[in-house]
C-alpha positions in Angstrom: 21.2 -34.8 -0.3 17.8 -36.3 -1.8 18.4 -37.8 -5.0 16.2 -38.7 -8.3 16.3 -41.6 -10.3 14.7 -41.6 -13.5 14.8 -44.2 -15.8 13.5 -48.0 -16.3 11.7 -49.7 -14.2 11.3 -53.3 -15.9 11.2 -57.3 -15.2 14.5 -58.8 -16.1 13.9 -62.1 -17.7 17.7 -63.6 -17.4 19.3 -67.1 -19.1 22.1 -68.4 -19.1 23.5 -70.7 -22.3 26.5 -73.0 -21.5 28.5 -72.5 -24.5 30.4 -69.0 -26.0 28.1 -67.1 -28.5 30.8 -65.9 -30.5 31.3 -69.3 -31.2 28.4 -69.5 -33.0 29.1 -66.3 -35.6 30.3 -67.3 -39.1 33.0 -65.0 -40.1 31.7 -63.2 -43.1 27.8 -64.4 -42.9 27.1 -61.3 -40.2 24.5 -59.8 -42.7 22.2 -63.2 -42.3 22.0 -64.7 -39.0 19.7 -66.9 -37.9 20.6 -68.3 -34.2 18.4 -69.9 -31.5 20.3 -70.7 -28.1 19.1 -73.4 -25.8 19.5 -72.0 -22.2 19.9 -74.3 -19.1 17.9 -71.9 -16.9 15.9 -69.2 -16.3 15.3 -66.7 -13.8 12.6 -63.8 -13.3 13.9 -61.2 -11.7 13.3 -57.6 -10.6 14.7 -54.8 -13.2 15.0 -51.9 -14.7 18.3 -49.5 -14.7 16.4 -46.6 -12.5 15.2 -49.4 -10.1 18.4 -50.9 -10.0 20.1 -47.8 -8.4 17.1 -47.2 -6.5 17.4 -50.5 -4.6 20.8 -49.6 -4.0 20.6 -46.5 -2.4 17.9 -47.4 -0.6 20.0 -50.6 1.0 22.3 -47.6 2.0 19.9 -45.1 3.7 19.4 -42.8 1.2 15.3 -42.7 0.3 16.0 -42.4 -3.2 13.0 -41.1 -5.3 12.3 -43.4 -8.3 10.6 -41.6 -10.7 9.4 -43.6 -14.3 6.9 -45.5 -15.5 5.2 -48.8 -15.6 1.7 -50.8 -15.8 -0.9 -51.9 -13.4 0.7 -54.8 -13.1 3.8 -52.9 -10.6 2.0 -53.7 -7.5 4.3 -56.6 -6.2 7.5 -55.0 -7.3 6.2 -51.4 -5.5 5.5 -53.1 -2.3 9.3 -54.4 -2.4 10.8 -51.5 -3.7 8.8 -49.6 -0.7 10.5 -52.0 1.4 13.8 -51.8 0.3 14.3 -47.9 1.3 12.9 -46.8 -2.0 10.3 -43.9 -1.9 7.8 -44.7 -5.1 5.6 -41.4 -4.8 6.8 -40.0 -8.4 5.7 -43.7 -10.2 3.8 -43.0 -13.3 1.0 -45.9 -13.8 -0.1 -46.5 -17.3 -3.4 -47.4 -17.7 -2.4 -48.9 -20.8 1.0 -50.7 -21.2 2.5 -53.4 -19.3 5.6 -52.9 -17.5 8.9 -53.0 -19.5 11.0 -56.1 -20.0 14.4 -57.1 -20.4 15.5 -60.5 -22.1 19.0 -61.4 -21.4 21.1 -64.3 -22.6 24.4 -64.7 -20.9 27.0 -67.1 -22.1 30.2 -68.6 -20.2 32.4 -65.6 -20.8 29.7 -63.2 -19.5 29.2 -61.9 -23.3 25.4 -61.3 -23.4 22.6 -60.9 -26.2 19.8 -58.8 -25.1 16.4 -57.3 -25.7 14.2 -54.3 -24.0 10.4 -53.8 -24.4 10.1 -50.5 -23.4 6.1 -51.0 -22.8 4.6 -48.4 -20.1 8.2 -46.6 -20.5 6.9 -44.8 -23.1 4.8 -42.7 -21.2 8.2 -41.6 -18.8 7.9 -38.8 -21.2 4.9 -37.1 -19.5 6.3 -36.8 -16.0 7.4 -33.6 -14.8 10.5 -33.0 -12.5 9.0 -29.8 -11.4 6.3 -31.6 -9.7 8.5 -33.2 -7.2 8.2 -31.7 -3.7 11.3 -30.8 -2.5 12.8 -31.0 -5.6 15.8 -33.3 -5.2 19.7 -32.7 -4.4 20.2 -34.7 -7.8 18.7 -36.3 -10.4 20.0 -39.2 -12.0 18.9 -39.8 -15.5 19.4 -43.2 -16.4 18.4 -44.8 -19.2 14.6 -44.3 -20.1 12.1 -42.8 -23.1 14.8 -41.1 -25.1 12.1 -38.0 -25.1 12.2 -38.7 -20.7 15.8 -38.2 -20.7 16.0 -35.3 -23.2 12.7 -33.9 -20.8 14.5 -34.4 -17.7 17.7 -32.8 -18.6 16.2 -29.5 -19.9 14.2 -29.6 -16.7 17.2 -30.0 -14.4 18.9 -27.2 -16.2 15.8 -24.7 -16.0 15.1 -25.5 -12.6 19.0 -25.4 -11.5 19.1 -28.9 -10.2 22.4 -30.8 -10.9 21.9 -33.7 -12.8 23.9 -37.0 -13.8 23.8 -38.5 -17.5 23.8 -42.3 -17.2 22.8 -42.9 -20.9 24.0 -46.1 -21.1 22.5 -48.7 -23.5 20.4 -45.9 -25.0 23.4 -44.5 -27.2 22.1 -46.8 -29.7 18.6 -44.7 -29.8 20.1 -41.5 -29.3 21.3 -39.0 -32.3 24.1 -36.6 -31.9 21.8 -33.6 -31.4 20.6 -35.8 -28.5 23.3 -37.2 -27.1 25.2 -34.0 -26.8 21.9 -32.4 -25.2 21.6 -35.4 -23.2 25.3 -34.2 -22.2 25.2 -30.9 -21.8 25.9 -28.5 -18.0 25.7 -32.2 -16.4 27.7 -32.7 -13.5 28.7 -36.2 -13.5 28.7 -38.8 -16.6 28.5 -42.4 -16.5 29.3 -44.9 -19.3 31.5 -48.1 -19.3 34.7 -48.7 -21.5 32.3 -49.3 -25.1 29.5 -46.5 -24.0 32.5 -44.1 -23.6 33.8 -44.9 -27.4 30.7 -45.1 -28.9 29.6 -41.5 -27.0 32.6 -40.0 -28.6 31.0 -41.5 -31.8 27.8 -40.6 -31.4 28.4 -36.9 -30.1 31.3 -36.3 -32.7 33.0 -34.7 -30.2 36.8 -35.2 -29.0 37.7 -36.9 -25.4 38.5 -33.3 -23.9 35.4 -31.9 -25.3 33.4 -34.4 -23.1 35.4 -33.6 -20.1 34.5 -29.9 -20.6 30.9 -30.6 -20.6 30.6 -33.0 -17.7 31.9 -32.0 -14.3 33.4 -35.6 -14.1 33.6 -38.6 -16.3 33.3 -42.2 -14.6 34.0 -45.0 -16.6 33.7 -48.6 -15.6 36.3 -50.7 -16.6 35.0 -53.9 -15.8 37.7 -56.1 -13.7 40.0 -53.3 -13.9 37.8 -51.0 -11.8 36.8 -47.7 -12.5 37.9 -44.3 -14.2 37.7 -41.2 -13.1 38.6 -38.2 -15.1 37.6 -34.3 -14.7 39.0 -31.2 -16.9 42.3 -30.5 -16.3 43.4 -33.0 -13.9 45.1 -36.5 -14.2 43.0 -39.7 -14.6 42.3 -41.7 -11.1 41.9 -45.6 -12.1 40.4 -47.0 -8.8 41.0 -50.6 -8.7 38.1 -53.1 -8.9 37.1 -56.2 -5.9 39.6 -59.0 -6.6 38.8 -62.5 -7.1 34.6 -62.2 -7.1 32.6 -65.1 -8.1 30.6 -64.0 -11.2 27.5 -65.5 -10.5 25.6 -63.2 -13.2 26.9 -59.4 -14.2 23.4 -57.9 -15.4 22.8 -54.7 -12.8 26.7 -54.6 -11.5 26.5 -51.4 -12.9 23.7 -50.1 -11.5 25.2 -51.1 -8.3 28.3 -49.7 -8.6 26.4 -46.5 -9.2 24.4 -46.5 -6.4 27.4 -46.9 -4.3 29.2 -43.9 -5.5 26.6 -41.9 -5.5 25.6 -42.8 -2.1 29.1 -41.7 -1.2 28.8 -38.5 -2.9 25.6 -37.7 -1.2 27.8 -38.5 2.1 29.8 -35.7 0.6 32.8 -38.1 0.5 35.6 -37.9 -2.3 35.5 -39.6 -5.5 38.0 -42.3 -4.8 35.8 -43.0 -1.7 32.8 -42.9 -3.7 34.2 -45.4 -6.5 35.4 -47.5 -3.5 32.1 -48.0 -2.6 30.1 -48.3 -6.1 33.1 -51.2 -6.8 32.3 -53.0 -3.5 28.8 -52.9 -3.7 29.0 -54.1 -7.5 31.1 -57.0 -6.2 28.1 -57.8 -4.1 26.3 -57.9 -6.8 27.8 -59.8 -9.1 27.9 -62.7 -6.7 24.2 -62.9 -7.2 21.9 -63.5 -9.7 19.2 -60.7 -10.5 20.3 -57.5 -10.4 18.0 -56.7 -6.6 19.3 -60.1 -5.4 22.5 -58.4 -3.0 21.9 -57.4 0.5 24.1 -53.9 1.1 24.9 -55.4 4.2 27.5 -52.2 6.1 29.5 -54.9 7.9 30.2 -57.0 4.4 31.1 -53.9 2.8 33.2 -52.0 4.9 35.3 -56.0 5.3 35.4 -55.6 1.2 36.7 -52.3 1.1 39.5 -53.1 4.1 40.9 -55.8 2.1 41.1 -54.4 -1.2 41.2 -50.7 -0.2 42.9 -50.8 3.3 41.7 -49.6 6.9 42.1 -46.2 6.1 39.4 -45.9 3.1 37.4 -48.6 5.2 37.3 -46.5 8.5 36.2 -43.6 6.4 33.6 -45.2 4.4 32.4 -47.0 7.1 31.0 -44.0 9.4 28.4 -43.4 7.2 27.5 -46.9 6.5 26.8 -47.3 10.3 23.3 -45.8 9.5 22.6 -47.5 6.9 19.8 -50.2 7.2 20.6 -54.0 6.5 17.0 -55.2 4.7 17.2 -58.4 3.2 
């Protein structure tokens, strides 16, 4: 199964300060702050959510198509996206914007304060699904242009192509009309443990309403793994990587994504498939920069035998045999 990637495509512009930021919040002066953190370090990095699983499924063999935009100033990040597996045909070029950034503080307990220029995203708006050749297997729409996403959906659903709503840290731009658009006929969901509260919010919609719009509902849960729940069946918690070193959690995420949707493609269960996504994000993590892991098959399938067990391991780990190791 091809699959689709839409979404950002941005510089990730990541540092870390050494104390807590909720420290630094005054209990009842929320309407007037004024903070500046001094960060020990900084690190440019490769971004962008729709890159992020790109990367990913590339590492695993699957030629993902990324389709957004960006600016002229791309060629760098093409030529290692190219590398990595990643097939960049479908890449709008502004002639006018520079590619997006993402500023990220991250403090000691991994709480973060963050910032997105959308920049050439803008324009993600004027491509066309229809134009892709084949059309994809899947397409995953991540977050992107609120207009992109909303474009992308009604294209999947006119042209019959199943889609997946990853709409993420764009809940905060979206409306209910939107987000329950956004929502609507697609066959998987991702959020994590806040997105999924603040979707009910936002769509006004009860917890089994959801259920009955998405085919399946996958929630991170952070170090307590993953969620999986579908209409009219029991809810599958698949346990998370014990014991990773955090070195940064921007793009864990998108990894974990990539990972389970790799699966899928494999056509392997869910449980398999959040195996994966969770062993890949450990991976990940580990790192910093969010394109900084290697999805390296013999890693992986030692990750999933010692927290999953042989079996899972042995399962996953025939269709990991032909998956590239690029570095």
């Amino acid at each position: 199964m091809r699959i689709a990637v839409t979404g950002s495509i941005a510089t990730d512009h990541l540092m870390t300060f050494p104390g807590r930021i909720v420290d630094q919040l005054i209990p009842g002066r929320l309407d007037q702050v004024s903070l500046s953190f001094l960060a020990d370090d900084l690190e440019i990095r490769r971004g962008g959510v729709a890159a992020n699983i790109s990367y990913g499924l590339g590492g695993l063999g699957l030629d993902p198509v990324l389709v957004g935009a960006v600016g002229s100033d791309f060629g760098e990040y093409e030529v290692w996206l190219k590398e990595h597996g990643v097939d960049t045909g479908a890449v709008h070029v502004s002639a006018r914007r520079q590619t997006a950034r993402f500023v990220c503080l991250t403090d000691q307990d991994a709480n973060q304060i963050a910032a997105f220029y959308a920049g050439a995203m803008t324009e993600a708006r004027d491509i066309d699904l229809g134009r892709l050749d084949p059309l994809p297997g899947l397409v995953v729409v991540a977050p992107d242009d609120p207009e992109a996403m909303l474009r992308h959906t009604a294209r999947c659903r006119a042209l019959g192509i199943p889609f997946a709503a990853d709409p993420s840290q764009q809940l905060a731009r979206l409306d209910g009309h939107q987000a329950r658009t956004l929502l609507t006929g697609a066959r998987l969901l991702f959020t994590n443990e806040y997105e999924a509260t603040l979707l009910l919010e936002r769509t006004g919609w009860s917890h089994d309403d959801v259920l009955h719009q998405a085919g399946a509902w996958i929630t991170t849960l952070g170090a307590d793994g993953v969620r999986i729940e579908t209409a009219g069946h029991p809810a599958l918690t698949v346990p998370a990587v014990a014991g990773v070193r955090t070195a940064d959690p921007t793009g864990a995420g998108d990894a974990f994504r990539a990972g389970f949707l790799a699966a899928l493609a494999w056509d392997l269960d869910s449980p398999h498939a959040a195996r994966l996504g969770c062993a890949l994000a450990s991976l990940a993590l580990a790192e910093v920069g969010s394109q900084a892991y290697t999805p390296d098959p013999a890693r992986l399938t030692a990750v999933i035998t010692e927290t999953y067990g042989t079996a899972a391991a042995e399962t996953i780990a025939a269709h990991l045999g032909g998956a590239p190791c690029r570095r």
